[in-house]
N, C-alpha and C positions, 0 to 999 in steps of 0.2 A: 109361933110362925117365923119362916128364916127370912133374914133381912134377903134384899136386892142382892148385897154386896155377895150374903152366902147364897146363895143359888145361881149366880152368874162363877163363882169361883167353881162350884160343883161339875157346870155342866160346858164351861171352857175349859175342861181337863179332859183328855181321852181316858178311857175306861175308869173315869171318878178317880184316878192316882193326884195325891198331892205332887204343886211344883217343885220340878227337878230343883235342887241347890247348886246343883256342879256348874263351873263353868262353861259358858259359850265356847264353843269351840268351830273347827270348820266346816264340821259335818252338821251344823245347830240349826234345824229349820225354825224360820222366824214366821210369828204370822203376826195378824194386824190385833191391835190390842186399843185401837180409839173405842169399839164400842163397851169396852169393859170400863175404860179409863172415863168416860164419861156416864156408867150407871154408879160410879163410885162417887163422882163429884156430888150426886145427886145424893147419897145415902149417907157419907162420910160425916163424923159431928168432929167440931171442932176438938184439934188435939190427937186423935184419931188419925193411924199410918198401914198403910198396906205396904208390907216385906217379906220379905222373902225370911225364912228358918233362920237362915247364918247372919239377920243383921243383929247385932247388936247397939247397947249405947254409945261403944266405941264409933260405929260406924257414923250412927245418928251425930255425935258431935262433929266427926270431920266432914259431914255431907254438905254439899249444896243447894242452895234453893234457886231453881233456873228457872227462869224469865224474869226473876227479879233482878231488878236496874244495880243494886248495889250488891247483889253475891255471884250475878253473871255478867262476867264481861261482854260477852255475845249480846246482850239486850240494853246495852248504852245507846245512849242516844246520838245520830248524827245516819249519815248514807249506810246503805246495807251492804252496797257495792259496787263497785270501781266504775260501774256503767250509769249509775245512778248519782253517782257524783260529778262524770262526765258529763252526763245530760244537765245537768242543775247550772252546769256554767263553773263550777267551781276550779277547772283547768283549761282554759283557754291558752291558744296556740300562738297566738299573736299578743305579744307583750311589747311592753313600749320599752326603753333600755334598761330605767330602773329597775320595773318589775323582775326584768330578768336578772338584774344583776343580787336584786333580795334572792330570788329563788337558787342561787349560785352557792349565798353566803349561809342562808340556812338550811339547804342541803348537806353545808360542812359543817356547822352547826350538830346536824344529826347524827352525821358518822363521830364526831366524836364523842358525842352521846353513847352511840353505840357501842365505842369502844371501852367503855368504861360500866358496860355488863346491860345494857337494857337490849331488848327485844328489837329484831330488822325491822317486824313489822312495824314497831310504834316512833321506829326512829328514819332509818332511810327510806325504808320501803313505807312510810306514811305518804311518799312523793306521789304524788300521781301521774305525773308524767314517766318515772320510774315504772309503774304499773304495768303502763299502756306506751313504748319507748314508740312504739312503729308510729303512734299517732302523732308524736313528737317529730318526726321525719321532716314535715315542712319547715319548721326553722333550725334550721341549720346546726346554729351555733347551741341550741338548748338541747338538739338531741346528741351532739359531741358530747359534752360536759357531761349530760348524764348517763349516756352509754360507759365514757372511762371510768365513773366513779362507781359503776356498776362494777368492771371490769376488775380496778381495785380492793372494791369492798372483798369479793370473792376470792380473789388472791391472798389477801390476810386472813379469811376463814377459814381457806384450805391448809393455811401453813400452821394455823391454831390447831386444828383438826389432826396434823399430822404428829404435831409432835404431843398432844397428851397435856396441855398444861392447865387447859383452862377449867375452872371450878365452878357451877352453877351460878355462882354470884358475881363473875368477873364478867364472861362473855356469853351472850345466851348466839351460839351458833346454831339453833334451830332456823331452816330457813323456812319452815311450812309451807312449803308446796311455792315460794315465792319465786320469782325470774331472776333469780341471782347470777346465773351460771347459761349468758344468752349466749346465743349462736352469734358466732363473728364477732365477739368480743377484742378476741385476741387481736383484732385489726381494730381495733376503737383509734389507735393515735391518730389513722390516717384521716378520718371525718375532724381531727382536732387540730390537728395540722390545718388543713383547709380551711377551717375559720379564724387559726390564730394567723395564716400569712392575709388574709381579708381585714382583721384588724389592726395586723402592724402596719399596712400598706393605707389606710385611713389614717392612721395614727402622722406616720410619713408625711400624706397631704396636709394636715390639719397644722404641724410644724411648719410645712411651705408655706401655707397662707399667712401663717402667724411671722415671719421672717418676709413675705412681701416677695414668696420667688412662686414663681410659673410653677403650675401643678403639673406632670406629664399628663399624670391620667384623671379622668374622673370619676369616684365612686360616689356612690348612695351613702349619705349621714346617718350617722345612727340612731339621732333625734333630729329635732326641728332648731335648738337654739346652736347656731355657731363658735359663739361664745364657750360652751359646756362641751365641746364636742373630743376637745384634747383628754380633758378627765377623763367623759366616758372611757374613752379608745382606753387610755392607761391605767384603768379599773378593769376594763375587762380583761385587758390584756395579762395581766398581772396575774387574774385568777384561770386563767387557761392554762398560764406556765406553769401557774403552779399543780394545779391539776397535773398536766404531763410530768413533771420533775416527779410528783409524788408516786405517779404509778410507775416508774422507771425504777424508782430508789427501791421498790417494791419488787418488783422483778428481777431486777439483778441484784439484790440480795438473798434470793428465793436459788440461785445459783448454786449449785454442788460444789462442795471442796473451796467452797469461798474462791470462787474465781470471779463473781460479780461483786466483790469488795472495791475495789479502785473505782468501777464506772456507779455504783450504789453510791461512793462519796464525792463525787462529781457532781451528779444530780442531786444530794442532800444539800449540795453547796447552793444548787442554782435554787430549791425548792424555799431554803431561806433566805432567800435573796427577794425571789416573790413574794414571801411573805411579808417581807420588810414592806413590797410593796404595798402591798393590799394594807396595812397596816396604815399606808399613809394616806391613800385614797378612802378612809373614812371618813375624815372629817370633809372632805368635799364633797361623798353623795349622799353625810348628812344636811350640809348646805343645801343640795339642790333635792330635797326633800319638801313639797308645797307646806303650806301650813294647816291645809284641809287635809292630808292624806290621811289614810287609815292606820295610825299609831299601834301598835300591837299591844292588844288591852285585854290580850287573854289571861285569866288570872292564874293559869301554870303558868307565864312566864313572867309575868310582873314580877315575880320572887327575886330571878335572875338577869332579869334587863330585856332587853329583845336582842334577839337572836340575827340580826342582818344591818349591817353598817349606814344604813340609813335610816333605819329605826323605827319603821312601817315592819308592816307583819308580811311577810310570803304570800301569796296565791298559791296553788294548786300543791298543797298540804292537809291533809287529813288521817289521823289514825283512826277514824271509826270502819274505813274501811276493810280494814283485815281481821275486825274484832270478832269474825266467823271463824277464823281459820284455825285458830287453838280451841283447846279442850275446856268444856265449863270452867271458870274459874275468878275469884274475886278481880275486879277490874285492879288492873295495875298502873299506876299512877306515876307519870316520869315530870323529868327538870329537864327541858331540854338547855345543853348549856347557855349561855349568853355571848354573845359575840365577841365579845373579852376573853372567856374563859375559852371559848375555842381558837382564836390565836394562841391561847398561850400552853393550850396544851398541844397544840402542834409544833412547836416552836417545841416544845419541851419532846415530844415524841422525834425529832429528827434530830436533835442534839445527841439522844441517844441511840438513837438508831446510828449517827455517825461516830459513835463511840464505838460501835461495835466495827466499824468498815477500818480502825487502824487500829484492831488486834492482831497481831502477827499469831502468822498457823505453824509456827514451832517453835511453841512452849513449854517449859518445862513443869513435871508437877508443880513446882513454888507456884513458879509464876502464873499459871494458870490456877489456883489457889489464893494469888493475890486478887486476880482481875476480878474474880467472880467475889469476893468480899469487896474491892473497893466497885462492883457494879452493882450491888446490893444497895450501898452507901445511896446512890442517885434515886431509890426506888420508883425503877421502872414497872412500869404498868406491863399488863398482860401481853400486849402486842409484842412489844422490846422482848419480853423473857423467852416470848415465842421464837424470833430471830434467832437470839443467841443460841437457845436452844438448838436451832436446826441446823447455825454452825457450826456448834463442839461436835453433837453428837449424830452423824444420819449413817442409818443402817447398824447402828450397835459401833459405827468406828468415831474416833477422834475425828473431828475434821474430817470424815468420810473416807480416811484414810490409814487410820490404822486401830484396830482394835482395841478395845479398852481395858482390857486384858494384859493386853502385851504393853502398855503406853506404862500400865501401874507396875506392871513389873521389873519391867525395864528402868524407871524410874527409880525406884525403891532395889532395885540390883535382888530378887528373889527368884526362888529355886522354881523351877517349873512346876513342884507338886504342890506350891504354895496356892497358888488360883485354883478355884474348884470350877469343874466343867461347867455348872450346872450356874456358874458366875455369869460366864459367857453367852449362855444361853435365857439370863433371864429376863421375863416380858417388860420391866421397867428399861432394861437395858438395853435391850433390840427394841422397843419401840419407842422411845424418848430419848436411851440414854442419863435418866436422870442418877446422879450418884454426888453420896454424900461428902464433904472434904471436911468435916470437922476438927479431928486431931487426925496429926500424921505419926502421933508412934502409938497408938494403942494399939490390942492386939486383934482388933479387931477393923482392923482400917478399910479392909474392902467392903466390909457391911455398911461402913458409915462414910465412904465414897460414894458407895450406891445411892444414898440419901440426898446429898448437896444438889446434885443437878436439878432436882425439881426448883429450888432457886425461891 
């Protein structure tokens, strides 16, 4: 007598033909397969697998077991979705100065996370206010901050993107369908603006009082205790500039032909200058941290410290909710850094970033052969190689402005029939630019110029 399993396989097949193997394709009419898939559950013995012709053991070991909590990411536990987390309370709109000023510091917490190869989702885009930015509307100041860091983020992906460098394991620039790339971005400064002249204009008053002069005007405090209110101002204050500094230094680097190098080093200057600040405003808003608050006792971050300068965990953070948005796959497990280690790789990301803003753009082979050996020495991170990259090389020319063809030749004083066309024309070359500088007299020196630029 034939099992359930074989006479349901029989007669959900048109004209009794065994299942096709060939791939889905666009033309693949799909139908519903619950009531198969459940006379199976009933019939199936343990061990026991329904597949298709072409799977084999190969397949079988690299498969997935989905809805299970530890080989599907999609079935972790926490919010299903960005609406379900919003309803729970878990981002509230109205913070009190701290709160906001955690959400500030481990937001930059996450980008530098990010930058050093994890997933938007698990790292910036775990924000929820990031999520849902329009909901953020009502305060002011929380939806500036995280509008430009959007703005940002997107800026360095695009420029990753452009020039070819990044390697599975450096940057995952997958954004899955996320709001990276919002409408009216490009005017984020001016919402930043208007909160940073709101808090230097506080900051102002709060010096009057303390010096015993007549306040012109009066604003709304940003808490309740008088005493704390200079810190705040110079806490917040600190991290809005630097904010702005940072998206600035980013833009006018992003510049053609290096013509945003001078104002790109202006703003490096002013970005760590804020950082200095922010640096010192820790240990005051770890002082005015109660001693009931909620300590950050997540045990991903115990490893690395907590992630925000006062030493309480963030509100309105969660990575359960994008855990839909990729493809089955074993839950990925991140560090996000510690608030130590994200000062200090910012500080370290803009030292180089200004290393790159006083390279002069006419360089000789040598010398352009020294810079890129002693910039190797710093080992910059993926971001920095992306820059430089898009300095030397955009469009296939030097500096966007002269071919790289003509630069080697000219250089090296060779005969026009020396470079082969097909030099000129090649896709690492026009699309990156990357090329090798290892020895300058073998005889094969444009093969192994082509090499170096990947860096």
């Amino acid at each position: 007598m034939a099992s359930p399993v074989a006479e349901i396989l029989q007669t959900s097949t048109p004209s009794n033909r065994p299942f096709s193997s060939q791939a889905a394709g666009d033309q693949t009419v799909w139908a519903d397969a619950s009531c198969f898939l459940s006379a199976v559950c009933n019939d199936l013995e343990v061990g026991e697998l329904v597949h298709g012709e072409n799977f084999s053991m190969f397949e079988a070991m690299s498969a997935l077991e989905i809805m299970d909590p530890k080989m599907d990411a999609a079935m972790s536990t926490g919010f299903n979705t960005v609406e379900e987390a919003v309803e729970s309370g878990a981002a509230p709109i109205h913070l009190n100065i701290l709160q906001l000023v955690d959400v500030m510091d481990h937001l930059l917490a996450c980008e530098a996370t990010w930058h050093r190869g994890h997933y938007l989702a698990q790292t910036v885009f775990s924000c929820l206010y990031l999520l849902k930015l329009d909901r953020a509307a009502p305060n002011a100041l929380l939806h500036a901050y995280c509008k430009t860091t959007r703005a940002t983020c997107s800026l360095i992906r695009a420029v990753v993107f452009a020039v070819h460098t990044n390697e599975e394991e450096d940057l995952f620039t997958f954004a899955f369908g996320l709001p990276i790339d919002g409408e009216g971005d490009i005017k984020c400064l001016s919402g930043l603006n208007l909160v940073e002249e709101v808090v230097a204009r506080q900051l102002r008053g709060c010096k009057g009082v303390i010096a015993k002069k007549k306040v012109a005007e009066e604003i709304e405090s940003l808490q309740e205790d008088p005493t704390l209110e200079e810190g705040y101002c110079q806490a917040i204050l600190s991290r809005l500039r630097f904010r702005k500094a940072l998206y600035h230094s980013v833009s006018y680097l992003n510049k053609p032909q290096g013509r945003g190098l001078e104002m790109a080093h202006k703003h490096i200057a002013m970005a760590l200058s804020e950082l200095s600040a922010i640096r010192e405003s820790s240990k005051f808003l770890s002082s005015c941290c109660p001693n009931n608050c909620c300590k950050d006792t997540d045990n991903q971050l115990e490893v690395n410290g907590p992630t925000t300068a006062s030493g309480q965990r963030a509100i309105g953070f969660d990575t359960s909710v994008n855990k839909r948005l990729s493809a089955p796959a074993p839950p990925r497990s991140i560090k996000i850094y510690s608030w130590k280690e994200t000062l200090d790789y910012f500080e370290k990301l803009l030292q180089d970033l200004d290393h790159i803003c006083s390279l002069p753009l006419n360089l000789s082979l040598e010398e352009l052969l020294q810079v890129i050996v002693d910039f190797q020495k710093c080992h910059p991170d993926l971001v920095v190689r992306s820059f430089l990259q898009m300095l030397l090389v955009q469009d296939g020319k030097l500096f966007g402005r002269e071919p790289v063809s003509d630069f080697l030749r000219r250089a090296l004083s060779l005969p026009q029939t020396v470079v082969n066309k097909e030099f000129e024309t090649d896709s690492f070359v026009v699309k990156s630019g990357q090329v090798d500088l290892m020895d300058l007299y073998t005889d094969h020196l444009l093969e192994i110029l082509c090499m170096q630029f990947q860096l």
